[in-house]
KEKE-3310 file (N, C-alpha, C; in steps of 0.2 Angstrom, whole numbers, plus 5000, padded with zeros to 4 digits):
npx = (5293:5287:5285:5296:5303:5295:5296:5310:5310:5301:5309:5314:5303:5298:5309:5309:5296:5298:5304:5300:5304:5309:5297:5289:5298:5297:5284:5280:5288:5284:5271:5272:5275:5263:5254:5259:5256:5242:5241:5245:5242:5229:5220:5224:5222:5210:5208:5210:5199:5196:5185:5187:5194:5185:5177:5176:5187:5187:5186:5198:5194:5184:5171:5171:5157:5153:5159:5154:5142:5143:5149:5139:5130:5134:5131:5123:5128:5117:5105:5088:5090:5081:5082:5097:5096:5087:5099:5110:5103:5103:5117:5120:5112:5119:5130:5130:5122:5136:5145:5139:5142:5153:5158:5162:5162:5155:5150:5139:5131:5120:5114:5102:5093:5097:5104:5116:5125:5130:5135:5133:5133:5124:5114:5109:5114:5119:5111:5113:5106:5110:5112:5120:5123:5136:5142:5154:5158:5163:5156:5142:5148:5148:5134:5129:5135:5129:5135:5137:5133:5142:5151:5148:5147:5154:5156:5166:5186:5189:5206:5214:5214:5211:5211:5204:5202:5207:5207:5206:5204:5212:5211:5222:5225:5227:5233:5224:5232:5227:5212:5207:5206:5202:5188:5185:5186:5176:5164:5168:5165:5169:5174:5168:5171:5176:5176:5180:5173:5180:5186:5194:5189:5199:5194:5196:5199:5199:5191:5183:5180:5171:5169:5161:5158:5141:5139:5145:5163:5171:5182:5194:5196:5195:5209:5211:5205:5210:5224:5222:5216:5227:5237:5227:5228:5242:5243:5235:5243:5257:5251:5249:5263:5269:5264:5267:5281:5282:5281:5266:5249:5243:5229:5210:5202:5186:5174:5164:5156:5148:5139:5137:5129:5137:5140:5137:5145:5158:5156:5153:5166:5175:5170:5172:5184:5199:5200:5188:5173:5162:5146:5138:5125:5119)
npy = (5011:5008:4995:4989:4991:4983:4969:4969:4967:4957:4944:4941:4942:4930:4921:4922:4917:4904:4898:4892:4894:4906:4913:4914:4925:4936:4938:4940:4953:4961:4961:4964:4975:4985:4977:4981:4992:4996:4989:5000:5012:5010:4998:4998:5012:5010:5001:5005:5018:5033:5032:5031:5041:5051:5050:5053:5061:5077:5095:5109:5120:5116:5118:5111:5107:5104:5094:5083:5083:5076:5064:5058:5060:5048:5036:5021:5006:4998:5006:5012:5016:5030:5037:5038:5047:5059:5061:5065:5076:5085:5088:5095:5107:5111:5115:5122:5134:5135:5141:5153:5161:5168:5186:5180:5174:5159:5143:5130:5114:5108:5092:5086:5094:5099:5111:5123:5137:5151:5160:5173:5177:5167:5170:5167:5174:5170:5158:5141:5129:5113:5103:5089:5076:5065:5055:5047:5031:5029:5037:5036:5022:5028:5032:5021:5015:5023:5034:5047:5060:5063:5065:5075:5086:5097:5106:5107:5112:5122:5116:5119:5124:5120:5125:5127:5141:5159:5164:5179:5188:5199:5212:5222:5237:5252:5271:5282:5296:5310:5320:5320:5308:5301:5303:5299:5285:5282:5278:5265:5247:5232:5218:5203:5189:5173:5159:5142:5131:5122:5117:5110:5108:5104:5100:5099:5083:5072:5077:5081:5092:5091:5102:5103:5111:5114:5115:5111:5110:5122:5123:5128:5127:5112:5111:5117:5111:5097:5099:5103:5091:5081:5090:5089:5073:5072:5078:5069:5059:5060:5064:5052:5047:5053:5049:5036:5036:5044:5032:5028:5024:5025:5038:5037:5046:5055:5059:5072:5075:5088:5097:5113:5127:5136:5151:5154:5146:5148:5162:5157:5152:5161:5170:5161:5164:5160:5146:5145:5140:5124:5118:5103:5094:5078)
npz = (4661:4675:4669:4669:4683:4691:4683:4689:4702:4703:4702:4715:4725:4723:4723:4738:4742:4737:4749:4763:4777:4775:4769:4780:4788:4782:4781:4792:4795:4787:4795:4809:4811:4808:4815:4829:4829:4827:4837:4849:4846:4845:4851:4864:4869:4869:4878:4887:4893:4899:4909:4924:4927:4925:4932:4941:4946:4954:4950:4953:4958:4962:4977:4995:4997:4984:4981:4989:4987:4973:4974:4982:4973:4964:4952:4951:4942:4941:4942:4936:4917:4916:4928:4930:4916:4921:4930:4924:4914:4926:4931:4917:4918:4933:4928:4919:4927:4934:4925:4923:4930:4927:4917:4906:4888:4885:4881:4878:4874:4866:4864:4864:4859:4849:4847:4848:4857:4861:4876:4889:4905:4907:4898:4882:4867:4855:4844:4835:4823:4827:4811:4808:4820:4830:4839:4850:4856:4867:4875:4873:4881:4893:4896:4897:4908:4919:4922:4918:4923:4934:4927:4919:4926:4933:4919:4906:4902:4889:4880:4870:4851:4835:4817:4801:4799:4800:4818:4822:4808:4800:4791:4778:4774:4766:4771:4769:4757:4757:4763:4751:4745:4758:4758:4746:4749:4759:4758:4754:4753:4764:4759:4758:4768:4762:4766:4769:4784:4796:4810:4826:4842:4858:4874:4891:4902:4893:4883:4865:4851:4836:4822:4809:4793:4785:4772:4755:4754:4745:4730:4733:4747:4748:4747:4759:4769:4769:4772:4786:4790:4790:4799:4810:4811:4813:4825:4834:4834:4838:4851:4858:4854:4864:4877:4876:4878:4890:4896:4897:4897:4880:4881:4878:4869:4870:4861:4851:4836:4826:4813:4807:4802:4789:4792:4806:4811:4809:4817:4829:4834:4832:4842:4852:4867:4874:4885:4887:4896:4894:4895:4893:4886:4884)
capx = (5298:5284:5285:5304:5304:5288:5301:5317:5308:5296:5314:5315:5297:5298:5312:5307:5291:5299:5307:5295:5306:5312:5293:5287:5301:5296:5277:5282:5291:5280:5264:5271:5276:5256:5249:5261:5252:5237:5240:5246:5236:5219:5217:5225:5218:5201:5206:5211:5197:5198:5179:5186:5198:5183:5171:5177:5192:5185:5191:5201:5190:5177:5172:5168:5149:5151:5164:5149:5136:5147:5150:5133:5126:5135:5124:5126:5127:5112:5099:5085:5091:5078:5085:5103:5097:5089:5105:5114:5102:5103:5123:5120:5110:5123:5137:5127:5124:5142:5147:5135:5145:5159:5157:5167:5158:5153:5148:5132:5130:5114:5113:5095:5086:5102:5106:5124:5124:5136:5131:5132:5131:5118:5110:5111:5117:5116:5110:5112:5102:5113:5110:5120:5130:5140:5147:5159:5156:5164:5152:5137:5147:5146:5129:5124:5135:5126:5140:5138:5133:5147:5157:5148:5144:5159:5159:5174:5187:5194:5214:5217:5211:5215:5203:5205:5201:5211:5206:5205:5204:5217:5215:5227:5222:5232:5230:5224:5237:5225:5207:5200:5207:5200:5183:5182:5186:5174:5160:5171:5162:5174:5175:5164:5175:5171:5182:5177:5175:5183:5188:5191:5191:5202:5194:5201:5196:5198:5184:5186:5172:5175:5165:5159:5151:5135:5142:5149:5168:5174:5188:5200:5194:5195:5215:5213:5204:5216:5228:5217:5217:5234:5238:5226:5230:5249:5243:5232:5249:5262:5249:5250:5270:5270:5260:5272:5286:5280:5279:5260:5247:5237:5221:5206:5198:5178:5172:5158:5155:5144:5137:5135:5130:5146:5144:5135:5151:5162:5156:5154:5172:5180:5169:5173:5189:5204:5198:5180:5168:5159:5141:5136:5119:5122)
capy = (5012:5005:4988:4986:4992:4978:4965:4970:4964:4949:4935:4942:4938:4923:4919:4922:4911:4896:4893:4890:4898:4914:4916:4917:4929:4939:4939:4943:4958:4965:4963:4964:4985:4984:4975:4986:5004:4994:4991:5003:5019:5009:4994:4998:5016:5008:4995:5011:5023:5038:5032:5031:5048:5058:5052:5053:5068:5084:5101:5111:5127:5114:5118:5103:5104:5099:5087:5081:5082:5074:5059:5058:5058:5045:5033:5014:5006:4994:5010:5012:5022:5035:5041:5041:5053:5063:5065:5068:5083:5090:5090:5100:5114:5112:5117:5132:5138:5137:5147:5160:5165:5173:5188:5178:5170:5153:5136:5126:5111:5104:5089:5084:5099:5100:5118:5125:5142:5157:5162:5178:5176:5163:5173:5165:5179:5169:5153:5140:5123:5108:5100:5082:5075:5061:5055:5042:5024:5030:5044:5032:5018:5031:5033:5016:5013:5028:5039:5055:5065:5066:5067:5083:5090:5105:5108:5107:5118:5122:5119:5118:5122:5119:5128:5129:5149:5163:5166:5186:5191:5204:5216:5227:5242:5258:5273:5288:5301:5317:5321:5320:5302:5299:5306:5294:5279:5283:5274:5258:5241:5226:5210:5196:5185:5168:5155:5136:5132:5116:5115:5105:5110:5101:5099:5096:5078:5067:5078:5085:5091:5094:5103:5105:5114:5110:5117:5108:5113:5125:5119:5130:5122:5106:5107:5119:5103:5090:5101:5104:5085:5081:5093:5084:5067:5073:5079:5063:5055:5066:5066:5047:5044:5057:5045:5029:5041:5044:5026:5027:5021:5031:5040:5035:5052:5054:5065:5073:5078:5094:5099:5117:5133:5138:5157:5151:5141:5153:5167:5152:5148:5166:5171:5158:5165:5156:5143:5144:5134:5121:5115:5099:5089:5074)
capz = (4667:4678:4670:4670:4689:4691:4684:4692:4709:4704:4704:4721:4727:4719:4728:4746:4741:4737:4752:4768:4782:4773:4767:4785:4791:4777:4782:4801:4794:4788:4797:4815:4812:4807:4823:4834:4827:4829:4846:4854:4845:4845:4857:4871:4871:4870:4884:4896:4894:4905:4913:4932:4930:4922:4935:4950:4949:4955:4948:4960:4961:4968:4983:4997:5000:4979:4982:4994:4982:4969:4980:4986:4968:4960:4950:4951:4936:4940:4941:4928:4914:4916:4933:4924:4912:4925:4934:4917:4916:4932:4928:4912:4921:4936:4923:4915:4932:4936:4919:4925:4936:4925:4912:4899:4884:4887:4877:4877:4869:4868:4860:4864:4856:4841:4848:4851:4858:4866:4882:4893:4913:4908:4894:4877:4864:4846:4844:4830:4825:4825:4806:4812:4826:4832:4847:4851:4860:4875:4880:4874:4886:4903:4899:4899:4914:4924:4925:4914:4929:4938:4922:4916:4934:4932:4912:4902:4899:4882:4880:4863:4845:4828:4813:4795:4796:4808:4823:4823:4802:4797:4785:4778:4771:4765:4776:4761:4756:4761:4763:4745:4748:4764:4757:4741:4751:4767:4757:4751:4758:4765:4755:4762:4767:4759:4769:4772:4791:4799:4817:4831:4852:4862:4881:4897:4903:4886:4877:4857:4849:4830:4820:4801:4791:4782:4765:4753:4749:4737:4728:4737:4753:4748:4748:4767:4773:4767:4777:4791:4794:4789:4805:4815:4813:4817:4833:4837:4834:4843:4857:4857:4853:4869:4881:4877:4880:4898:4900:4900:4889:4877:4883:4873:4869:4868:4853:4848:4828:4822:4808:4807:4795:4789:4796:4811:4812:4810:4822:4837:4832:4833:4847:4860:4869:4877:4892:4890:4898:4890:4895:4887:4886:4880)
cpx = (5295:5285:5291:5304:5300:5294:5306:5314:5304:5301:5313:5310:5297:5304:5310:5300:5292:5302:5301:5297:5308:5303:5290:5291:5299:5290:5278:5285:5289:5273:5264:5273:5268:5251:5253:5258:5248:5234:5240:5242:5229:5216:5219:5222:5211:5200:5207:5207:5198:5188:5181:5189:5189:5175:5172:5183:5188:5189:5194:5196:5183:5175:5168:5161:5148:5154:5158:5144:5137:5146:5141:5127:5127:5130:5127:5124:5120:5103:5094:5088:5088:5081:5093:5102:5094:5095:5108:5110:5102:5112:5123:5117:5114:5130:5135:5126:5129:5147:5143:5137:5151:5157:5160:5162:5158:5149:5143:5130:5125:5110:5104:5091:5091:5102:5113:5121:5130:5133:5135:5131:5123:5113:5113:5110:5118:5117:5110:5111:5109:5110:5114:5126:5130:5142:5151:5156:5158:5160:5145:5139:5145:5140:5126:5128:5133:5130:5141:5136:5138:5154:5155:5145:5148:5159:5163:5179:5192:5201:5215:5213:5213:5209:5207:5205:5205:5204:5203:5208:5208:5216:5218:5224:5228:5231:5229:5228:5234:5216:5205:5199:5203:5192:5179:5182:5181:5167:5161:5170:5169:5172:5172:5169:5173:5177:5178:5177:5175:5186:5188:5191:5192:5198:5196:5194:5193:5190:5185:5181:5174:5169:5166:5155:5147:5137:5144:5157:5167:5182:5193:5201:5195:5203:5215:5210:5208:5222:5229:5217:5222:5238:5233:5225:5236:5249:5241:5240:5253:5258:5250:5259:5271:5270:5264:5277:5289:5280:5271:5253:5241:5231:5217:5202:5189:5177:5165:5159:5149:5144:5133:5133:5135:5145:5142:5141:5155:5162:5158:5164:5177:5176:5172:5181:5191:5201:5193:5177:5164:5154:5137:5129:5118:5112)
cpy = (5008:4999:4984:4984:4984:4972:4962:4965:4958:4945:4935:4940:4932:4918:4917:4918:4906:4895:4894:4897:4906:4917:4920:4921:4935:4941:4942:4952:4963:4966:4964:4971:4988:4983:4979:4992:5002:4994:4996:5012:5016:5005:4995:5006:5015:5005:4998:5018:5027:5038:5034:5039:5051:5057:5052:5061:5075:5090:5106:5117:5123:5114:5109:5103:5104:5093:5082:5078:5075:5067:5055:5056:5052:5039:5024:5012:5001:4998:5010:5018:5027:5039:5042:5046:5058:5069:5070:5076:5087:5090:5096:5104:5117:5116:5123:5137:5143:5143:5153:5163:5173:5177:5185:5174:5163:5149:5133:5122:5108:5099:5085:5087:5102:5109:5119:5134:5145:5158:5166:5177:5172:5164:5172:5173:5176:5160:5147:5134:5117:5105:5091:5081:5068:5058:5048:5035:5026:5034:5038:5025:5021:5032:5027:5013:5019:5032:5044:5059:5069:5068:5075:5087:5096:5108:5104:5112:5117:5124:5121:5121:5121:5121:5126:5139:5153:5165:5173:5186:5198:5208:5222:5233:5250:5265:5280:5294:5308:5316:5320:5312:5296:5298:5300:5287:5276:5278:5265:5252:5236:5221:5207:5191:5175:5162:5148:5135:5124:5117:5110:5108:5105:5102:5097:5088:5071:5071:5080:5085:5095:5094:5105:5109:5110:5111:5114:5112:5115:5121:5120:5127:5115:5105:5109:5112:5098:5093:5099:5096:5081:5082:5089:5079:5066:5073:5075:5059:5056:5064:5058:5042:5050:5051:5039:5033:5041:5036:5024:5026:5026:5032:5041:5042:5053:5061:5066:5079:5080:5096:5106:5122:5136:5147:5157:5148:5144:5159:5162:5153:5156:5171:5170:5161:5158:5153:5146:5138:5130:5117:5110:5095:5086:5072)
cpz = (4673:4676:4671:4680:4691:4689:4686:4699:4709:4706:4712:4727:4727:4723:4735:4745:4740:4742:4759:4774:4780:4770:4775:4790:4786:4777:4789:4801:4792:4790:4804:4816:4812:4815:4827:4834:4830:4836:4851:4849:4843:4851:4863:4873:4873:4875:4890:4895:4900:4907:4919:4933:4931:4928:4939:4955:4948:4953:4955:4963:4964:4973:4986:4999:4989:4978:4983:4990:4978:4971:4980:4978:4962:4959:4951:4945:4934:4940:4936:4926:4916:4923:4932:4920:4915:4927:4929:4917:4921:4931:4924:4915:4926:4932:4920:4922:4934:4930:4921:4926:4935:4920:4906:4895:4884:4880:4880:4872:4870:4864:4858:4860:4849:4843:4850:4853:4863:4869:4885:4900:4910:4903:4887:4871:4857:4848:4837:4829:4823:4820:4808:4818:4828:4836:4846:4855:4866:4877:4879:4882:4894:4902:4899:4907:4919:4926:4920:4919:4932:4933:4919:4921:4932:4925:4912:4900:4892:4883:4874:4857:4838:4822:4804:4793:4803:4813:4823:4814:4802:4790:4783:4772:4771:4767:4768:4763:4760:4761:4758:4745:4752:4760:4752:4743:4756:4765:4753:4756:4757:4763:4760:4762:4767:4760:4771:4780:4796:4806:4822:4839:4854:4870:4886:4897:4896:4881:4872:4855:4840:4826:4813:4797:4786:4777:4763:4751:4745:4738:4731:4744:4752:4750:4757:4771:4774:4772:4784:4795:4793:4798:4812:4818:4816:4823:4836:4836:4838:4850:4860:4860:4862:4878:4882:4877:4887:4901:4902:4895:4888:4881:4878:4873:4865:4864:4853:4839:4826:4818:4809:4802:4795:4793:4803:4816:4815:4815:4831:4838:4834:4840:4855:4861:4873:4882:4892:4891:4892:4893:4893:4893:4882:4877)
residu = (UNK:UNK:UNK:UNK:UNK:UNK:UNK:UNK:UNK:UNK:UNK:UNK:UNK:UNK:UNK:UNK:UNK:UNK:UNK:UNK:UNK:UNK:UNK:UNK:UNK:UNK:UNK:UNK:UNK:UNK:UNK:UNK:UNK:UNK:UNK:UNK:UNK:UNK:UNK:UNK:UNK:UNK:UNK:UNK:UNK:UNK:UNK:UNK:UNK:UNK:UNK:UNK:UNK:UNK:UNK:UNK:UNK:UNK:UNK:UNK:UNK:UNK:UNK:UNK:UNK:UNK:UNK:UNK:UNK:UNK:UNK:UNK:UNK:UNK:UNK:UNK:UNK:UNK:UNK:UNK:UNK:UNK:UNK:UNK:UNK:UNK:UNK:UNK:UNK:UNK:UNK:UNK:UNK:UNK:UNK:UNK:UNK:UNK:UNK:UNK:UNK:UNK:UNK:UNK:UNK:UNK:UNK:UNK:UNK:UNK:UNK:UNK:UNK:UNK:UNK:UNK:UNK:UNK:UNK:UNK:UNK:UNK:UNK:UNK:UNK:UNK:UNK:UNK:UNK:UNK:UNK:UNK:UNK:UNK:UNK:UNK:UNK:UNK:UNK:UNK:UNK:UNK:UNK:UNK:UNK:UNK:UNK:UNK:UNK:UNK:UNK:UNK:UNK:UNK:UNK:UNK:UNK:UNK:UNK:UNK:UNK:UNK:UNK:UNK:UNK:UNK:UNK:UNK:UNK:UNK:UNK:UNK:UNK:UNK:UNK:UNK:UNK:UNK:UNK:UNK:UNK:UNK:UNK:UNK:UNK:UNK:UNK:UNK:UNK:UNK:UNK:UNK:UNK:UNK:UNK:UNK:UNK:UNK:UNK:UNK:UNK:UNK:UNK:UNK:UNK:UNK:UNK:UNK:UNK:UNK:UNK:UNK:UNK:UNK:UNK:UNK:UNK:UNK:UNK:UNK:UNK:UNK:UNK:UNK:UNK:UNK:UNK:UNK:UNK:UNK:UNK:UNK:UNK:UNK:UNK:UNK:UNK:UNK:UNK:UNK:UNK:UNK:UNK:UNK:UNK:UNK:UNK:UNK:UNK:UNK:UNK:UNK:UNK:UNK:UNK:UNK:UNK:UNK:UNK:UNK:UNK:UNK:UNK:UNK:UNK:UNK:UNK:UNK:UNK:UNK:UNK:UNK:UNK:UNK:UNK:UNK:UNK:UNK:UNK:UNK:UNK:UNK)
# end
């Protein structure tokens, strides 16, 4: 069937080859739907990074003796690196500070020392070693143009996330008819739950930070992934056909990719609640 079908279409081919002008209407047709994707969900998000938004807009709960500071700290791009990365660290402590502040559970990325950690009013509460990490061109370009300070001076806050594992586990369980019931079940242990763990966090200010785990797939898991990324290339797309929509061109998003122990993973991942802070030391 295959070679009939193969057949049926070669005269046709063959055709639009022999003649010169119907070859290159035929070449335009189908390579210029190709350079359009290309352009507008690769180059023009690359040629309109969010470097001025992310270093210059202040968040609203800033007060103005930081606006001030903010200001007052920015780096020129002609300084030596080493006082750039300073600043950048005085950012990240500035941002841990400011998470301090609230009892909600809090994010800490620390790429320097490959640590990720939950935190408590300032008090790290489980810690876990980063096995590999990633980052994009764009966070390397602000740090060679001197501008990660003012970009990681407030945190980030988590809008979004997309996982391969639920959030809050459910299980269902039969309530026992009577006491002898109750009595024989009182020492029955809960299934280890043996789930692979993919995620991404979406951030305010173009930041996504997507994490893996060190494990290799179970089989089962290999199709929740293909899912898992199926789903978040949709979104990278949606999010994109959204932006030419508005009349505005894509926003090139800066990433960071982690390699973590899957139950490490997993607790981080169902800990962190709605619009937590986010900490980074790049």
């Amino acid at each position: 069937m295959t070679v009939s079908w193969a057949k049926s279409i070669r005269p046709f081919f063959a055709t639009v080859w022999q003649h010169r002008p119907t070859r290159i209407i035929f070449l335009l047709a189908v390579t210029l739907p190709t350079i359009a994707v290309l352009v507008l969900t690769v180059l023009l998000p690359a040629a309109y990074p969010p470097f001025d938004d992310t270093a210059e807009k202040v968040s609203a709960n800033t007060s103005a003796a930081e606006t001030d500071f903010k200001k007052a700290a920015a780096i020129p791009p002609e300084l030596p690196a080493g006082i750039a990365a300073l600043k950048a660290e005085e950012a990240y402590w500035q941002a841990r500070h400011r998470l301090a502040k609230t009892n909600a559970v809090q994010l800490s990325i620390d790429l320097r020392d490959s640590v990720v950690s939950l935190d408590i009013r300032g008090v790290s509460v489980h810690r876990t070693k980063i096995h590999r990490v990633d980052l994009s061109r764009a966070i390397k370009r602000l740090q060679s143009l001197g501008r990660l300070q003012p970009w990681l001076l407030n945190g980030f806050i988590l809008q979004q996330e997309l996982a391969t594992l639920p959030k809050a586990p459910i299980r269902i369980k039969e309530a026992p008819k009577d006491t002898i019931e109750a009595s024989e079940s009182a020492g029955e242990e809960l299934e280890v739950e043996n789930r692979d763990v993919h995620f991404t966090w979406h951030f305010d200010r173009q930041l996504t930070v997507y994490v893996e785990q060190v494990q290799r797939p179970s089989f089962g898991g290999i199709f929740s992934k293909a899912w898992y990324n199926f789903r978040r290339s949709i979104g990278g797309a949606g999010e994109t056909l959204y932006s030419l929509a508005q009349l505005q061109l894509p926003r090139h998003r800066m990433w960071i990719e982690l390699e973590l122990p899957r139950d490490d993973a997993k607790a981080i991942y169902r800990a962190l609640p709605p619009n937590a802070g986010l900490a980074l030391r790049p």
